[in-house]
LOPA-289317 format. One line per field, with one value per residue (C-alpha): residue in three letters; residue number from 1; x, y, z. Coordinates in steps of 0.5 Angstrom, whole numbers, plus 500, padded with zeros to 3 digits. Example, Ala and Ser with C-alpha at 12.3 -4.5 7.8 and 13.67 -1.06 7.14 Angstrom:
code = ALA, SER
pos = 1, 2
x = 525, 527
y = 491, 498
z = 516, 514
***
This chain:
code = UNK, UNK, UNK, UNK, UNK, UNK, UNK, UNK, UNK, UNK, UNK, UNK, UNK, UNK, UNK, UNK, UNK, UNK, UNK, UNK, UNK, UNK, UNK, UNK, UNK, UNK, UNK, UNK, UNK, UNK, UNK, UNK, UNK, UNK, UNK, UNK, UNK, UNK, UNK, UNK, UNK, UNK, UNK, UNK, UNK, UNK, UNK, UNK, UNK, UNK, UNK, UNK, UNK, UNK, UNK, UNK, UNK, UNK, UNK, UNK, UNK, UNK, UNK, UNK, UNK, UNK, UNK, UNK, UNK, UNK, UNK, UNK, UNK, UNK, UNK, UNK, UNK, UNK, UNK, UNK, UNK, UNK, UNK, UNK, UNK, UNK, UNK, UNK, UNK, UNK, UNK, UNK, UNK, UNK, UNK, UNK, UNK, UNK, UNK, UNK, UNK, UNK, UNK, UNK, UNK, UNK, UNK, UNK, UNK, UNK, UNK, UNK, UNK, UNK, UNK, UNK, UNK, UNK, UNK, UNK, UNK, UNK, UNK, UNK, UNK, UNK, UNK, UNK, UNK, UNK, UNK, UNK, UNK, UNK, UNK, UNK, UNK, UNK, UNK, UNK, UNK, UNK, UNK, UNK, UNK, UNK, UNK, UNK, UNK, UNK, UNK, UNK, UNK, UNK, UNK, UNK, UNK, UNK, UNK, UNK, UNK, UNK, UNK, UNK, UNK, UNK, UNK, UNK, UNK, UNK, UNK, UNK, UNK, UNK, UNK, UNK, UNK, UNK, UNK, UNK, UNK, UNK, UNK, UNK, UNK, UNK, UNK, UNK, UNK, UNK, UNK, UNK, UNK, UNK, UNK, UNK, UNK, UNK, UNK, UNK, UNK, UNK, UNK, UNK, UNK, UNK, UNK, UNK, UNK, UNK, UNK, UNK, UNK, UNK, UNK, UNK, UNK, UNK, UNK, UNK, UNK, UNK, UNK, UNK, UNK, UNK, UNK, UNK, UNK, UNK, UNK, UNK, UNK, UNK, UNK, UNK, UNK, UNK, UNK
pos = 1, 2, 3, 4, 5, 6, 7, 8, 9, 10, 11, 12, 13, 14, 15, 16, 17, 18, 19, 20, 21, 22, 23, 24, 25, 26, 27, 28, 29, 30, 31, 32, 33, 34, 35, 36, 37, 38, 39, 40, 41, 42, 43, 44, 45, 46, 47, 48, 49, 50, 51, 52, 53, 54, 55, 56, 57, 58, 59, 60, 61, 62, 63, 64, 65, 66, 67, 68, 69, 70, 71, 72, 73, 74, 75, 76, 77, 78, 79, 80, 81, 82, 83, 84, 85, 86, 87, 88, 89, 90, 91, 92, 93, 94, 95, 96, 97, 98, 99, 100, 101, 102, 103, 104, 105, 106, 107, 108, 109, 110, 111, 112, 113, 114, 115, 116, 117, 118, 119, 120, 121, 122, 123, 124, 125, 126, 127, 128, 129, 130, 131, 132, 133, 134, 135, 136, 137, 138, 139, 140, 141, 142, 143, 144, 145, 146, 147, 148, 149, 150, 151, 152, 153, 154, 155, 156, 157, 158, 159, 160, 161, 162, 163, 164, 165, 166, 167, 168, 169, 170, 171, 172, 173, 174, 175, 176, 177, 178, 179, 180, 181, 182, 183, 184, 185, 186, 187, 188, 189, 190, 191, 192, 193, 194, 195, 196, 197, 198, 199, 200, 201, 202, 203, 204, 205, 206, 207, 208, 209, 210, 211, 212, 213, 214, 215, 216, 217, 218, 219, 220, 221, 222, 223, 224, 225, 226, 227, 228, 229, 230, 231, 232, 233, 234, 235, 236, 237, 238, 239
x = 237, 233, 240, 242, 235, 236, 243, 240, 235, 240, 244, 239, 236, 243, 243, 237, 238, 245, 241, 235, 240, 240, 233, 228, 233, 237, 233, 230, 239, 240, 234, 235, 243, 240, 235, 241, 245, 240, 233, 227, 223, 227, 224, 231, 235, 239, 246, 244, 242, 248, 253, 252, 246, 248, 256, 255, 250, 255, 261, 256, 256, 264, 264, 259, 263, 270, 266, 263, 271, 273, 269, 269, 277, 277, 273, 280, 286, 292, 290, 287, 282, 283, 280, 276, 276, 269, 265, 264, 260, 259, 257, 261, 268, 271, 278, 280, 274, 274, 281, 282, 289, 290, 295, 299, 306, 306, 300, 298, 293, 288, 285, 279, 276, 269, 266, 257, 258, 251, 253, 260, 264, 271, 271, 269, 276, 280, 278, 279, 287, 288, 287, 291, 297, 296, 297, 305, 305, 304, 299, 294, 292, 298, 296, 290, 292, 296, 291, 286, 292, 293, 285, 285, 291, 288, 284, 289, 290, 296, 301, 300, 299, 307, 308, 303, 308, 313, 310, 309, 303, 308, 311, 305, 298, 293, 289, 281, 278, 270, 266, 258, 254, 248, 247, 246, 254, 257, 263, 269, 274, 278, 282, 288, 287, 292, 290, 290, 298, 301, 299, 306, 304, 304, 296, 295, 295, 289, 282, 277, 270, 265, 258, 252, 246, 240, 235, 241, 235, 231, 236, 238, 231, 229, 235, 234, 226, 228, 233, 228, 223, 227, 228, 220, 220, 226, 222, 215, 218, 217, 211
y = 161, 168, 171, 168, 170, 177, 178, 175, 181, 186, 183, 183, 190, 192, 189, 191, 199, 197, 194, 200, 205, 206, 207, 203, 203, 199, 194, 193, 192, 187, 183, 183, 181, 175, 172, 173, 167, 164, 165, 167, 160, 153, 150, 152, 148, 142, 145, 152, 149, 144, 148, 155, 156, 150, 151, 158, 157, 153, 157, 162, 157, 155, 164, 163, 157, 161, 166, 162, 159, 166, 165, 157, 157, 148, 149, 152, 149, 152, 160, 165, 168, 175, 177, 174, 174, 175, 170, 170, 176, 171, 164, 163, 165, 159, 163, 162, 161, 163, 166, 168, 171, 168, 168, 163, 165, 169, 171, 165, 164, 160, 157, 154, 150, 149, 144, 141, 134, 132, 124, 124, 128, 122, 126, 133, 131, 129, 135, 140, 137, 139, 146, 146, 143, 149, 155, 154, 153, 161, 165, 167, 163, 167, 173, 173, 171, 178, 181, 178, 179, 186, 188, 183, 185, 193, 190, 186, 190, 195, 191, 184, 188, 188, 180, 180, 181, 177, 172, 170, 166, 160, 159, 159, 157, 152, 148, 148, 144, 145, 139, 139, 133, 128, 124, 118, 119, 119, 118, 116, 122, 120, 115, 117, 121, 120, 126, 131, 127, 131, 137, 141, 143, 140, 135, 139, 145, 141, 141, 137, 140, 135, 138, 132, 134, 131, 132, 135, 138, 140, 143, 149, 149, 151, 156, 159, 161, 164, 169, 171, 171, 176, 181, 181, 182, 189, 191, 192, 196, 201, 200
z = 240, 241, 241, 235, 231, 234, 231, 224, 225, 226, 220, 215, 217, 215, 209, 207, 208, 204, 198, 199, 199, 191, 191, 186, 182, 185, 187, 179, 178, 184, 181, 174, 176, 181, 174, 170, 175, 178, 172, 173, 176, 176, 169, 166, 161, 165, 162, 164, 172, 172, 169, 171, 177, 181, 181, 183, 189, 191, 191, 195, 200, 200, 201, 207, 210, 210, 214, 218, 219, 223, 229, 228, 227, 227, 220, 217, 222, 218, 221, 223, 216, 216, 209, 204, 196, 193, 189, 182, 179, 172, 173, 166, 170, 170, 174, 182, 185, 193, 195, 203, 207, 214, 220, 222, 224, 218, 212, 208, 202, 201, 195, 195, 189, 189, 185, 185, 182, 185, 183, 183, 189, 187, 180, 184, 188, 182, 178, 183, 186, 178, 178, 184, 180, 175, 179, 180, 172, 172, 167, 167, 174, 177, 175, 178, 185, 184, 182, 188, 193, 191, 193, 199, 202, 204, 209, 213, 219, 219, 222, 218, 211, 210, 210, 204, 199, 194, 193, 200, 198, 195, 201, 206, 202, 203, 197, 200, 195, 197, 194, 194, 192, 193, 200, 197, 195, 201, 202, 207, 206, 212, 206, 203, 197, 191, 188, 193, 195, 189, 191, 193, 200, 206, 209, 214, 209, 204, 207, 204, 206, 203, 204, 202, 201, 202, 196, 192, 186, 191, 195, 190, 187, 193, 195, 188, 190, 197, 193, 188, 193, 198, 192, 190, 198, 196, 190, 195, 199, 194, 191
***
């Protein structure tokens, strides 16, 4: 446990020094882009909370438990993570939310949905099985796994970069839909899903990961004043 605080000491002095190193400048930037997606305080509109801030955070925690997959490797069972894609940088992007390159046998892609339905993870489940279906329809969505794949795929070591072309994501590729929701909803995710049965890829390429919380409200209140009050820690800094 002391060895875990010392390395997020490390880890966090790194940051820091990243985030500082424009100056007050970008601190004043870093802040001013936190408030525009998280707001200033939590008395906001609950349109605002639902629909923008919360699903935001969450997605932030879809990205961190992907990270947190490439060191505990049973989180994300088809292969090994390589590289993940970043979060949204507009919470009112309603695009791909989470896309990551992984090693089984060959490169594959996986697409994470995420969704933050504090009382209702079945139609969390349902809505995210259904944007899943839409990627094969081509567009836009198709466009934008180009788009994501193309910037991932330069940091894949030099000897797995060439698998990462023509549409290898077809073949190989895995649905993660990421579901947050309240405690008070739990649910046994161990049955059958009929909605995640029409996705064309294989079960064990669709990995449902759950995360209930308790306190749900309170929860990303209280994650959204820690965010605001690490920037007011940054901002001091100069002052």
């Amino acid at each position: 446990m002391v060895a875990l605080i010392a390395n997020a000491i490390e880890d966090n002095l790194k940051i820091c020094d990243d985030l500082l190193s424009e100056g007050k400048s970008g601190v004043i930037d870093l802040k001013n882009s936190l408030i525009e997606i998280i707001g200033d305080s939590n008395e906001l509109p609950e349109a605002f909370i639902q629909e923008e801030r919360n699903p935001w955070l969450a997605e932030a925690l879809n990205h961190l438990v992907l990270y947190l997959s490439t060191e505990l490797t049973e989180i994300h069972p088809p292969g090994q993570i390589y590289v993940i894609g970043n979060v949204h940088d507009d919470p009112k992007d309603k695009g791909i939310d989470i896309t990551a390159l992984y090693h089984c046998q060959t490169i594959g892609l996986t697409i994470s949905e995420c969704k933050a339905y504090k009382l209702n993870p079945n139609k969390a489940i349902s809505d995210a099985s259904s944007y899943f279906l839409e990627i094969d329809g081509g567009g836009i969505l198709g466009r934008r796994i180009r788009t994501r794949v193309q910037a991932m795929r330069n940091f894949l070591p030099e000897n797995l970069r060439n698998q990462a072309t023509n549409g290898f994501w077809k073949k190989e590729r895995c649905f993660l839909p990421f579901l947050v929701f309240d405690a008070t909803e739990s649910k046994d995710w161990r049955r059958a899903r009929p909605a995640l049965n029409k996705l064309p890829t294989p079960p064990d390429r669709r990995i449902i990961i759950p995360i209930q919380i308790r306190d749900f409200d309170l929860f990303f209140n209280n994650l959204s004043n820690s965010m605001r009050n690490f920037a007011e820690r940054l901002e001091h800094e100069f002052v």
